[in-house]
LOLODREN-813278 format. One line per field, with one value per atom (N, C-alpha, C, O): residue in three letters; atom name; x, y, z. Coordinates in Angstrom, 1 decimal, always signed. Each point is the difference from the previous one (the first is absolute). Example, Ala and Ser with C-alpha at 12.3 -4.5 7.8 and 13.67 -1.06 7.14 Angstrom:
BEGIN
type <- [ALA ALA ALA ALA SER SER SER SER]
atom <- [N CA C O N CA C O]
c1 <- [+13.2 -0.9 +0.9 +1.0 -1.4 +0.9 -0.8 +0.5]
c2 <- [-5.7 +1.2 +1.2 +0.0 +1.1 +1.1 +1.1 +1.1]
c3 <- [+7.8 +0.0 +0.0 +0.7 -1.4 +0.0 +0.8 +0.1]
***
This chain:
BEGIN
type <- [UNK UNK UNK UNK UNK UNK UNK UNK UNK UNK UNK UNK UNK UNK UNK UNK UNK UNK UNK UNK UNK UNK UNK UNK UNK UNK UNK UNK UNK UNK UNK UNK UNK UNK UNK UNK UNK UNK UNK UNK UNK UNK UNK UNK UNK UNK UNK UNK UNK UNK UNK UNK UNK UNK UNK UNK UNK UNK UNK UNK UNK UNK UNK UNK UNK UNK UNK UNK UNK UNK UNK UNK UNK UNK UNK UNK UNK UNK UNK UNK UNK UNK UNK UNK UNK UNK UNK UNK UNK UNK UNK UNK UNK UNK UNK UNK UNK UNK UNK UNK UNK UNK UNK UNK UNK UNK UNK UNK UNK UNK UNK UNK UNK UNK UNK UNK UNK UNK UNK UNK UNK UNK UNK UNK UNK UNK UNK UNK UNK UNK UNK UNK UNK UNK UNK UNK UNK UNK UNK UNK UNK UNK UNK UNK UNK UNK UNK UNK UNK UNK UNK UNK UNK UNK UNK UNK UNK UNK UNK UNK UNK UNK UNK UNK UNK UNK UNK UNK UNK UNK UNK UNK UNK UNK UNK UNK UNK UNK UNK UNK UNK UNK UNK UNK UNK UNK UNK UNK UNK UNK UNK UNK UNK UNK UNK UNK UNK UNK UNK UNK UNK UNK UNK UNK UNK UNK UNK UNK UNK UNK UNK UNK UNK UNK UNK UNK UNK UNK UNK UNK UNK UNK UNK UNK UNK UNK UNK UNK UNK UNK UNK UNK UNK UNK UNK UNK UNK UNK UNK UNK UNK UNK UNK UNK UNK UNK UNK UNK UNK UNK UNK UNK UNK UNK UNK UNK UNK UNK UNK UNK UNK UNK UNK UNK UNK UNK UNK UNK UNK UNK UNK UNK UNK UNK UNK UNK UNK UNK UNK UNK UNK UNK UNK UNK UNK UNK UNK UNK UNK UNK UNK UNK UNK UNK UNK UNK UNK UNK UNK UNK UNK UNK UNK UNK UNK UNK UNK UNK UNK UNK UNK UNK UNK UNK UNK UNK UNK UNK UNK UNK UNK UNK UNK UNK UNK UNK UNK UNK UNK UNK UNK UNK]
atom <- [N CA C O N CA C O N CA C O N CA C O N CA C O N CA C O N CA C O N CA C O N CA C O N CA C O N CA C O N CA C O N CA C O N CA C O N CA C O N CA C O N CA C O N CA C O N CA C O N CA C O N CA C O N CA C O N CA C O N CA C O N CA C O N CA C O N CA C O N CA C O N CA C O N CA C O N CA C O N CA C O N CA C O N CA C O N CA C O N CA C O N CA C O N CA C O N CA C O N CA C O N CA C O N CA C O N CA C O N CA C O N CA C O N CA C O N CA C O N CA C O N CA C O N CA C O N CA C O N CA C O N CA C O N CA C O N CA C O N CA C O N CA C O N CA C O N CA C O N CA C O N CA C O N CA C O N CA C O N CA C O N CA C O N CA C O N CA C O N CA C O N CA C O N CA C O N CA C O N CA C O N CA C O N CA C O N CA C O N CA C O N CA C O N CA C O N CA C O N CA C O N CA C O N CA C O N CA C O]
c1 <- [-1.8 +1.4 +0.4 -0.6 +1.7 +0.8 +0.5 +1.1 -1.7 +1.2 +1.1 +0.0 +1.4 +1.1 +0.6 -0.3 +0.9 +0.2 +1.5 +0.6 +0.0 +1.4 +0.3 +1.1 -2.2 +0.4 -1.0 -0.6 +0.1 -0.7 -0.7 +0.9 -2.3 -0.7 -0.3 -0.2 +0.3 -0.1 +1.0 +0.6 -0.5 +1.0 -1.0 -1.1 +1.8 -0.8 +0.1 +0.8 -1.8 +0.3 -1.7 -1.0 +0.8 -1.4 -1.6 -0.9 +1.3 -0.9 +0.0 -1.0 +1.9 -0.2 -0.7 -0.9 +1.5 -0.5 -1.7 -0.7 +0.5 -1.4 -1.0 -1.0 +1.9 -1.3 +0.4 -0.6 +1.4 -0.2 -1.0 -0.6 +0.4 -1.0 -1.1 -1.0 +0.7 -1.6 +0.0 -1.2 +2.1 -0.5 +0.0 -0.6 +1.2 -0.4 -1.2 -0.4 -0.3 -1.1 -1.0 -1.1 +1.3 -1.2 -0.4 -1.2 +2.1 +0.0 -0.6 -0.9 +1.4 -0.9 -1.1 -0.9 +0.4 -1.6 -0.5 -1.3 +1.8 -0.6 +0.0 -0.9 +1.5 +0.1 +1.0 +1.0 -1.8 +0.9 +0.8 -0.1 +1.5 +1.3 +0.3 -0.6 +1.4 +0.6 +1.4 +1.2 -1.4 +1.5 +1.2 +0.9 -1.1 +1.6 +0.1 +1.2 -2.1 -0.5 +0.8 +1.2 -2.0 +0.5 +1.6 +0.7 -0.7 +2.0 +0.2 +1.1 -1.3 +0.6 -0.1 +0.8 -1.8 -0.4 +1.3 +0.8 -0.9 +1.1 +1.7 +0.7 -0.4 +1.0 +1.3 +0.1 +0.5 +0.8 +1.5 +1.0 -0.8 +1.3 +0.2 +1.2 -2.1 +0.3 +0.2 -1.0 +2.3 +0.2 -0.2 +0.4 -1.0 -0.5 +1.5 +0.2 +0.8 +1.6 +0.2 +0.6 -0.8 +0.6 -0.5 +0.8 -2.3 -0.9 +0.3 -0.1 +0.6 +0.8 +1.0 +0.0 +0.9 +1.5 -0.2 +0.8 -1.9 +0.1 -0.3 +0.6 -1.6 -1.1 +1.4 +0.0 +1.0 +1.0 +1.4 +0.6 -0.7 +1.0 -0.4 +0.7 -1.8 -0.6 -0.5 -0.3 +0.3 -0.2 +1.4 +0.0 +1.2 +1.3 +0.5 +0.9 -1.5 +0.7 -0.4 +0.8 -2.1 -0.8 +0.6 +0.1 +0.3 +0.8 -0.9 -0.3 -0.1 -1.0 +0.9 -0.7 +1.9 +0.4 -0.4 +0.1 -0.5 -0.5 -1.4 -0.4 -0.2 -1.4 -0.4 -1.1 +2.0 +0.2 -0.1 -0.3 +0.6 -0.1 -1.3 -0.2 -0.6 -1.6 -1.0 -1.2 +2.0 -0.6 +0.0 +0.3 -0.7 +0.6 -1.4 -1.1 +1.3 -1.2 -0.2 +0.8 -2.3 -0.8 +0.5 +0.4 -0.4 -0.3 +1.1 +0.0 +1.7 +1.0 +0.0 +0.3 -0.6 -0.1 -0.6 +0.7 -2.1 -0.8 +0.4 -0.3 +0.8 +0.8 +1.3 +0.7 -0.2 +1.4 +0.0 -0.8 +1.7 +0.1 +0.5 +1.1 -1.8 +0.4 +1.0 -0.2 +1.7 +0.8 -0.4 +0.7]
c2 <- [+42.3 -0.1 -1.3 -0.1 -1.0 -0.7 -0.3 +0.4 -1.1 +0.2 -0.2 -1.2 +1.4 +0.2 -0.8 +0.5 -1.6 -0.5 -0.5 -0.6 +0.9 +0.2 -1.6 -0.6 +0.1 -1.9 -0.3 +0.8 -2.1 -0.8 +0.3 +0.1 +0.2 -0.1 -1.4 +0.0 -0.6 -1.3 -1.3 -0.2 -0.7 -1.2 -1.1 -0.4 -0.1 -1.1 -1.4 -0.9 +0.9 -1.4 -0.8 +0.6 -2.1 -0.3 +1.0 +0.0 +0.4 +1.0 +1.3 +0.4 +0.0 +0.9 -0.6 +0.5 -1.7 -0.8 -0.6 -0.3 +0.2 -0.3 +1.3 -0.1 +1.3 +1.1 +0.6 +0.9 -1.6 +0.3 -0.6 +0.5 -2.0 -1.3 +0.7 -0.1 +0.7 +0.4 +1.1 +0.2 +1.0 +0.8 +0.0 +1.0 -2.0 -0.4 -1.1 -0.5 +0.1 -0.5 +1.2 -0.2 +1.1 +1.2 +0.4 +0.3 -0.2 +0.7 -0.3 +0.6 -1.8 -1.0 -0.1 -0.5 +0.6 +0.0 +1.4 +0.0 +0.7 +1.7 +0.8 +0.8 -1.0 +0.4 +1.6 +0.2 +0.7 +1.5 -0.2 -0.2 +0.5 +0.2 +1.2 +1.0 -0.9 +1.0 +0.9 -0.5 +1.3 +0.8 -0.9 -0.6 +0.5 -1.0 -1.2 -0.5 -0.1 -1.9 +0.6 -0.1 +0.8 +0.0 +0.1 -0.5 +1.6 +0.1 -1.0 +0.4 -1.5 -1.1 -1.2 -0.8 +0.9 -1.1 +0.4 -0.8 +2.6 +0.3 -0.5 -0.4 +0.3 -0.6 +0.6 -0.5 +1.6 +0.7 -0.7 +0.5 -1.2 -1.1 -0.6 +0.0 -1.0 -0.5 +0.6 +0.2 +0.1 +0.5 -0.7 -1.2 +1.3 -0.9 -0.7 -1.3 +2.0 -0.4 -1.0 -1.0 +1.0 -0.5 -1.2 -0.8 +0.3 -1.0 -0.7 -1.2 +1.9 -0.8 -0.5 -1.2 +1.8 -0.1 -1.6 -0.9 +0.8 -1.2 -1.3 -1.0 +1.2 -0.9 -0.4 -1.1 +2.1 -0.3 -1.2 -0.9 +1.7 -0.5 -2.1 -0.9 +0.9 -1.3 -0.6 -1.2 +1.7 -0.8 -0.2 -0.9 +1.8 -0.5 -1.1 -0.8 +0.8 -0.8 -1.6 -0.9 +0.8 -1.5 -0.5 +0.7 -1.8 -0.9 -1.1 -0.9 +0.9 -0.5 -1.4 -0.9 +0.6 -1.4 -0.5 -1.2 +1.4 -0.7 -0.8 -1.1 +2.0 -0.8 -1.3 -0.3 -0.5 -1.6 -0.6 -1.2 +2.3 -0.6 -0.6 -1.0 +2.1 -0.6 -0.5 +0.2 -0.7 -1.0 -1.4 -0.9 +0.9 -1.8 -0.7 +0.6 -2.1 -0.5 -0.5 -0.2 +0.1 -0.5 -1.2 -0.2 -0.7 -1.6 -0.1 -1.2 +1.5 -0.6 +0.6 -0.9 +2.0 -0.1 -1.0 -0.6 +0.1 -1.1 -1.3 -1.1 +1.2 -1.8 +0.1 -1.1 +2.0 -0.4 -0.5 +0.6 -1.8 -0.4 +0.5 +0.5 -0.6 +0.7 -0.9 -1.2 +1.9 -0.5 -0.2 -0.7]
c3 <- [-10.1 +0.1 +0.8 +1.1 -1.8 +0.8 +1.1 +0.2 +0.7 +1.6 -0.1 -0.3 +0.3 +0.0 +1.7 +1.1 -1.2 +0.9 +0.3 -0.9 +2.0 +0.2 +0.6 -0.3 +1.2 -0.1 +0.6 +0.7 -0.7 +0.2 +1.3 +0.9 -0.6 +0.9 +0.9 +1.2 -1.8 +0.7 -0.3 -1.1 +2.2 -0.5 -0.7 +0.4 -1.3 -1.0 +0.5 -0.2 +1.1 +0.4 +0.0 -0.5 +1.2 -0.2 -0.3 -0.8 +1.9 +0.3 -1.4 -0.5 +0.2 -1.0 -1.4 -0.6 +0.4 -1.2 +0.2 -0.9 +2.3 +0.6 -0.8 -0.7 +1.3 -0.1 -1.6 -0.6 +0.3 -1.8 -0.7 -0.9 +1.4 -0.5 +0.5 -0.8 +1.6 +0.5 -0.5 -0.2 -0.3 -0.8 -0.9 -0.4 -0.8 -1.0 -0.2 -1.1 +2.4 -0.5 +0.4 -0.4 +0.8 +0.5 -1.0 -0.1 -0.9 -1.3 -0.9 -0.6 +0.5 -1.2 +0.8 -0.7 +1.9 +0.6 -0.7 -0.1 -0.3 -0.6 +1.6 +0.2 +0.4 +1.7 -0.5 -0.7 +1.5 +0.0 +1.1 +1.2 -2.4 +0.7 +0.8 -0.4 +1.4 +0.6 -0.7 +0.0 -0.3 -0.7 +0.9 -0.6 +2.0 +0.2 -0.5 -0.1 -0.1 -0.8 -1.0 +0.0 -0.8 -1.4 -0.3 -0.9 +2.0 -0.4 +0.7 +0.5 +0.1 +0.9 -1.5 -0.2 -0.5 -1.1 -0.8 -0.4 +0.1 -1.1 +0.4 -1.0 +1.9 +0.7 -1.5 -1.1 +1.6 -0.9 +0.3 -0.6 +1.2 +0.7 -0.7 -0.3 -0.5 -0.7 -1.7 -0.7 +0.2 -1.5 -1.0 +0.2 -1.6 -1.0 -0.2 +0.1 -0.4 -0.5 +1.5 -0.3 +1.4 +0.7 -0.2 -0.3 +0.3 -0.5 -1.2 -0.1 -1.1 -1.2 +0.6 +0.0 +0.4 +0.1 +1.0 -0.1 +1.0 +0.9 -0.8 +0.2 -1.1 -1.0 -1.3 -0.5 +0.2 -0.9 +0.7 -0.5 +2.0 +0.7 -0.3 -0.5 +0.9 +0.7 -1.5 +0.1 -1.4 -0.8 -0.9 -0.9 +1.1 -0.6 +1.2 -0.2 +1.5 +0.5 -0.2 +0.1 -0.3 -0.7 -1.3 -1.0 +1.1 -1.0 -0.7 +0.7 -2.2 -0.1 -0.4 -0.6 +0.9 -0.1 +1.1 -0.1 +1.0 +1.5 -0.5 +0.5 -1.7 +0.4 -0.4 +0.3 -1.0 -0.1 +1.3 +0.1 +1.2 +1.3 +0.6 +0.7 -1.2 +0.7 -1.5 -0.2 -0.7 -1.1 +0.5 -0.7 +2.1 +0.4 -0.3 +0.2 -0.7 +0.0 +1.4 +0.9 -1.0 +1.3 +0.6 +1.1 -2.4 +0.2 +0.2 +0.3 -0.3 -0.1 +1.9 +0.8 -0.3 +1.3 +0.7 +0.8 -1.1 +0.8 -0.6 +0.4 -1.3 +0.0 +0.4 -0.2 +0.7 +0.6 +1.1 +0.9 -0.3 +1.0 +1.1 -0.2 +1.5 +1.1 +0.7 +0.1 +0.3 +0.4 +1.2 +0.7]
***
């Protein structure tokens, strides 16, 4: 059965994202997890919908008329004259 969790055990800050990276490399070592790792890996805070809805937010917000901006040629930079 599920742990059922009413709010966040811990605050998300360096350190939480630190001991996520070291338990996701424990893992991929074949290293035996502890039942709290594992619900700390499953991290139920983050919702699949909440994860679209950010990835939808941030790609209606990208304007693909911008990208003529970084088509600059090289050479018209290094032959311009320095005022």
């Amino acid at each position: 059965m599920s742990k059922q969790c009413t709010k966040p055990t811990r605050k998300r800050d360096e350190l939480w994202f630190k001991d996520k990276v070291l338990l996701v490399q424990a893992q991929a070592n074949d290293q035996i997890l502890h039942e709290e790792e594992l619900a700390f890996l499953a991290d139920p805070w983050i919702a699949e919908a909440q994860t679209t809805q950010t990835v939808i937010t941030h790609n209606a917000a990208y304007q693909a008329d911008d990208l003529d901006a970084y088509d600059s040629d090289c050479d018209e930079i290094n032959t311009a004259k320095v005022a």
